[in-house]
C-alpha positions in Angstrom: 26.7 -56.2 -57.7 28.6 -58.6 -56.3 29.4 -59.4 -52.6 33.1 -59.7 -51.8 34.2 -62.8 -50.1 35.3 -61.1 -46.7 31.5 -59.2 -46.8 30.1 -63.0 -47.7 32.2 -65.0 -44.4 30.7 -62.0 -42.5 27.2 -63.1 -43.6 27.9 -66.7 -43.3 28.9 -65.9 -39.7 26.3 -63.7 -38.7 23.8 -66.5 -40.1 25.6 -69.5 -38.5 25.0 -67.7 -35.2 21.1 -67.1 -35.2 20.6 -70.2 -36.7 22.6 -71.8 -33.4 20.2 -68.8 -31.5 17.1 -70.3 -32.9 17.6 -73.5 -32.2 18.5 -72.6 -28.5 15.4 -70.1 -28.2 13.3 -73.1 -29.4 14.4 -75.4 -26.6 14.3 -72.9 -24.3 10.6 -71.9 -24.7 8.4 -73.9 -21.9 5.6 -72.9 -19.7 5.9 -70.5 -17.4 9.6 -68.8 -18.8 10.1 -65.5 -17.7 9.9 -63.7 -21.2 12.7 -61.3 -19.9 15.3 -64.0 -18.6 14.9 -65.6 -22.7 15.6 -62.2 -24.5 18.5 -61.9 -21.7 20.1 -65.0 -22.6 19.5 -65.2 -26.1 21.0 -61.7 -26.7 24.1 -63.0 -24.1 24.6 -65.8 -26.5 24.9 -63.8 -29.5 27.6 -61.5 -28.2 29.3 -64.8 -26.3 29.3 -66.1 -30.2 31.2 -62.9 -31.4 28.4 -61.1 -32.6 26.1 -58.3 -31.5 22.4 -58.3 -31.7 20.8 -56.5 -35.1 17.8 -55.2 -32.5 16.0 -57.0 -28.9 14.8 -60.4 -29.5 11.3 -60.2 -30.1 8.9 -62.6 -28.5 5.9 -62.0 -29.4 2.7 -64.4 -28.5 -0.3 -65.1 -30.1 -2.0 -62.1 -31.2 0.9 -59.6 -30.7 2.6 -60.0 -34.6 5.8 -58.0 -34.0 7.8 -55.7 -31.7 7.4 -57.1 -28.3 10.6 -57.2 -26.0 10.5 -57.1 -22.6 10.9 -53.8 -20.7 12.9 -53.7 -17.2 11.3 -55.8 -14.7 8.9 -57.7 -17.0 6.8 -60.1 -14.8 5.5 -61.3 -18.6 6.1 -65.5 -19.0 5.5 -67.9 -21.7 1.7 -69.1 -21.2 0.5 -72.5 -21.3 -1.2 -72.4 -25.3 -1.0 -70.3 -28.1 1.9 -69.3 -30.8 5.2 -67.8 -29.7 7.4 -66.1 -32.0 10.9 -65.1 -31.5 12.9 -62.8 -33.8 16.7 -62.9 -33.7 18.8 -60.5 -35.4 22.8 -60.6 -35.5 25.6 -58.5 -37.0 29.0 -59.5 -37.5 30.7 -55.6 -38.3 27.1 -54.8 -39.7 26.5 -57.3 -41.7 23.1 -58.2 -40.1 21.3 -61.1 -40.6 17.7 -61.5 -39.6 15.7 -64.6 -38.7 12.6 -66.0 -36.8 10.0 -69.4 -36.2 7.4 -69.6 -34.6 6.7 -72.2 -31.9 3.2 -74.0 -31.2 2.8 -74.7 -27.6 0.3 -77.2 -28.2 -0.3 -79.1 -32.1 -3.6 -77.1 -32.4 -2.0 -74.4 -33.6 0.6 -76.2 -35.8 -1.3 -75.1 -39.2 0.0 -71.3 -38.4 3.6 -72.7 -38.5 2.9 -75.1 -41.5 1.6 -72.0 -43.6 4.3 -69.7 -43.0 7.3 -72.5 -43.6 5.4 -73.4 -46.4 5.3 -69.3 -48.2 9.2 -69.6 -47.1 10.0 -72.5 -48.8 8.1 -71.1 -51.7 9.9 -68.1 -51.6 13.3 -70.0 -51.3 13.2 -71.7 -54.8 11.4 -68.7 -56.4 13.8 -65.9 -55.4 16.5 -64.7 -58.0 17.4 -61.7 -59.8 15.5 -60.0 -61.7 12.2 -61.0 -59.5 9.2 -58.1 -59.1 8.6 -58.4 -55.6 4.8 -57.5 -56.0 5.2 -61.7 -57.6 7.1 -62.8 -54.5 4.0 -61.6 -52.6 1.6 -63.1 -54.3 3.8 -66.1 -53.5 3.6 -66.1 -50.1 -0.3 -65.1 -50.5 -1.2 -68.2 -52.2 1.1 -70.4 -50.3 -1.1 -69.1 -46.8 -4.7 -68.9 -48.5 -4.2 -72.3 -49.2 -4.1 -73.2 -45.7 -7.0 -71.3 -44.7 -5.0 -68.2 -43.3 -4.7 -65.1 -44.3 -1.6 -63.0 -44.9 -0.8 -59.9 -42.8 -1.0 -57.4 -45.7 0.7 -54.3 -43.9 3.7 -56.4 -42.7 6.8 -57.2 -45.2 9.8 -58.6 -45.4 12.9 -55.9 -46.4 16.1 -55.4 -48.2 18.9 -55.0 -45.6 22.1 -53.1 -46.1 25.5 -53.1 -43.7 23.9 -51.4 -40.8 20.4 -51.0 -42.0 18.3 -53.3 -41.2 15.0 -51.7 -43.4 17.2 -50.4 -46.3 14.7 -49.5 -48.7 13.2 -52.6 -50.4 10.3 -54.2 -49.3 9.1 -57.4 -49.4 5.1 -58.0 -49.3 3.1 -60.6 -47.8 0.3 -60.3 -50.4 0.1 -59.9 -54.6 1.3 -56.3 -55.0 1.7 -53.8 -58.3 5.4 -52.9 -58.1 8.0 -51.9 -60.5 10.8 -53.0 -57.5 12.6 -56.2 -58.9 15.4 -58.2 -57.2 19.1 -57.7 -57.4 21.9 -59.7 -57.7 24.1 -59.2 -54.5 21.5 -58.0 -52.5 20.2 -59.2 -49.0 16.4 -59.6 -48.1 14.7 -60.6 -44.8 11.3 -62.6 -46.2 9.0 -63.1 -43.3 5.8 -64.6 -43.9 3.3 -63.7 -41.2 0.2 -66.1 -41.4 -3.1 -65.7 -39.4 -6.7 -66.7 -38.7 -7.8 -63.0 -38.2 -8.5 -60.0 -41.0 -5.1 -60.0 -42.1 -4.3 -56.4 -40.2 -1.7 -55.6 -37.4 -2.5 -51.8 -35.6 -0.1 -50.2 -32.9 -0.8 -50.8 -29.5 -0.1 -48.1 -26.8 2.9 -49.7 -25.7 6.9 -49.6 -27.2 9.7 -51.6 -25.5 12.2 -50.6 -28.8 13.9 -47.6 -29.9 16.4 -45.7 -32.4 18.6 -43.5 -32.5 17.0 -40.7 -35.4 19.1 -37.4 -34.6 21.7 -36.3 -32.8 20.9 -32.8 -31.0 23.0 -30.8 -28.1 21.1 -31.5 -25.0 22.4 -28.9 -21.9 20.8 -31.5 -19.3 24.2 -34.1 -17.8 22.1 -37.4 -17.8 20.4 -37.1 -21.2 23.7 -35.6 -22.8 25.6 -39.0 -21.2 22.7 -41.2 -21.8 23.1 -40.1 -25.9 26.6 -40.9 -26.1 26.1 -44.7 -24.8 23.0 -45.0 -27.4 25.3 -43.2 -30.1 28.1 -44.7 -29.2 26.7 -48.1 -28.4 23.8 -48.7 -30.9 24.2 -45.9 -33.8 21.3 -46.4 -35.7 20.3 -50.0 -34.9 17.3 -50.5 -32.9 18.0 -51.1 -29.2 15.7 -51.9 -25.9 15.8 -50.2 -22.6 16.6 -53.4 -20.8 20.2 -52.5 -22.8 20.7 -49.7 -20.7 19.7 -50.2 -17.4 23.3 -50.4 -15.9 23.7 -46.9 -16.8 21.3 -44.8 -14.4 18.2 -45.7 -12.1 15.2 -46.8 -13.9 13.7 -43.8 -12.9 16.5 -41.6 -14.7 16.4 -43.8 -17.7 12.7 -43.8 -18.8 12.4 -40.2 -17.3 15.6 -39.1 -19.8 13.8 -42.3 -22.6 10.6 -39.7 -22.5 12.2 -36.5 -23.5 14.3 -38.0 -26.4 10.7 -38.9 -27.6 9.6 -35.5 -27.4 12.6 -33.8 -28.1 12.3 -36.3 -31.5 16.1 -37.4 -30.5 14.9 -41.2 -30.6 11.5 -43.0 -32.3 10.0 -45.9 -30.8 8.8 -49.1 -32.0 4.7 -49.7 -31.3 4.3 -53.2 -30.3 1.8 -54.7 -33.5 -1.2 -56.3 -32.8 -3.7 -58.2 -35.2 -6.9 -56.2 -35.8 -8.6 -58.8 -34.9 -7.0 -60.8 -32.2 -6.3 -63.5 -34.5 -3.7 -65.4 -33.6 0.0 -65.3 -35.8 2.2 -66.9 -37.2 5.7 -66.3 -38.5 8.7 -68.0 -40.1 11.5 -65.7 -41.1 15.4 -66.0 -43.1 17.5 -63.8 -44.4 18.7 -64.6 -48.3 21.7 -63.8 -50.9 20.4 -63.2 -54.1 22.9 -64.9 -56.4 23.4 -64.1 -60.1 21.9 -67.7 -60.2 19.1 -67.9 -57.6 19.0 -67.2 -53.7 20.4 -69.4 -50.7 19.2 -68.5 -46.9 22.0 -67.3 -43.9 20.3 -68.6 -41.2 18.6 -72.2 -42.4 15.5 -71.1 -40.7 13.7 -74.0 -42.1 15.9 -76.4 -41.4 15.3 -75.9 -37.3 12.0 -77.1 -37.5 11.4 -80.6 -37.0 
């Protein structure tokens, strides 16, 4: 399988655009930032560029691996040390592209970002088709251990189809059995997540993202309007609450938010914390696999300096 060449300029564009979003969410991130006002303005940016966001920009600090976008009203700001990840995604008429670095707010921490550009580069000279992607994750293992971090085990990169952003695939972090081999023609998110902890992210109680899973007739007004805008808006992309607060009162929304829960209309998105506390790291790109070899969308390792 082949991509055609106006699928490909899609690509190109939706990876020209988070890399520009990366580079802007790295300057960006200081002291004290209002964690809320960055996903605002990063998400704004995409659309400004002429695309839409793949899913909320995840920042998520230190020990918190994944999943963490701010709700409405998020008194949450950048703090003084530690890691800070941010997760872009963009789509260009669903041709998503998925990206992320990690920034060290002081050099102690610069060996998490060395360990997981170094699994990434790994990864970018190693991937073609025909590659088990049990291998690839013994890759990235090695290319952490030998930093003196460990992998995240139960976090993996995936294949991603036109509007899917999880399409199957998926991509481990550590040496895996697997008959699953690379393709040429498909697209795969690798995101090496590094850590000084066990190596193990759990759900915390909280979930700031959602999905559309079903669509059901609801007799209640608000929740039957509120379903067309996610529908309408979002299909089955992964959205954030902050997305639709011009639509009803807070109240309304995460009153209308709960009963698609339970009525098993939406699923949420735990934020992921490591067992441990240990602190994470993660560098992220999303690649072509050629009949040849791979190239990246989004130049992830090309933004860090």
């Amino acid at each position: 399988m082949c991509l055609d060449e106006e699928v490909l300029d899609k690509y190109l564009k939706a990876g020209e655009i988070v890399h520009k979003t990366l580079e802007k969410a790295i300057d960006a991130v200081k002291p004290g930032l209002k964690i809320e006002a960055l996903c605002d303005n990063l998400e704004a940016y995409i659309v400004s560029q002429g695309a839409r966001p793949a899913f909320p920009v995840n920042v998520s600090i230190n020990e918190v691996a994944a999943h963490y976008t701010s709700p409405i009203g998020d008194p949450s700001r950048i703090p003084e040390n530690g890691l800070v990840k941010i997760d872009v995604g963009a789509h260009v008429d669903g041709y998503i592209v998925d990206a992320a670095v990690t920034v060290p707010l002081t050099s102690k921490y610069q060996l998490f970002v060395d360990a997981s550009m170094a699994a990434l580069r790994d990864i970018a000279t190693r991937l073609k088709p025909g590659v088990n992607l049990g291998r690839l994750g013994g890759v990235i293992e090695r290319a952490i251990r030998s930093y003196g971090l460990s992998p995240v085990r139960n976090l993996t990169g995936h294949l991603i189809s036109r509007y899917r952003l999880h399409a199957g695939k998926s991509v481990p972090n550590v040496s895996t059995i697997t008959l699953s081999k690379t393709l040429p023609g498909e697209i795969y998110a690798i995101e090496p997540f590094a850590t000084d902890g066990r190596g193990f992210v759990i759900e915390d109680l909280n979930s700031y993202i959602y999905r559309l899973k079903t669509v059901k007739r609801v007799k209640e007004t608000s929740l039957r309007r509120l379903l067309k805008v996610i529908k309408n808006r979002f299909d089955r992309l992964p959205f954030a609450e902050r997305w639709l607060k011009n639509y009803m009162s807070v109240t309304s929304l995460r009153e209308n938010m709960r009963k698609m829960l339970s009525l098993k209309i939406i699923q949420e998105y735990p934020v992921l914390v490591e067992q441990s506390s240990g602190y994470v790291s993660q560098m992220e790109d999303t690649f072509v696999v050629t009949r040849r070899g791979a190239f990246p969308l989004a130049r992830t390792l090309s933004i860090i300096k």
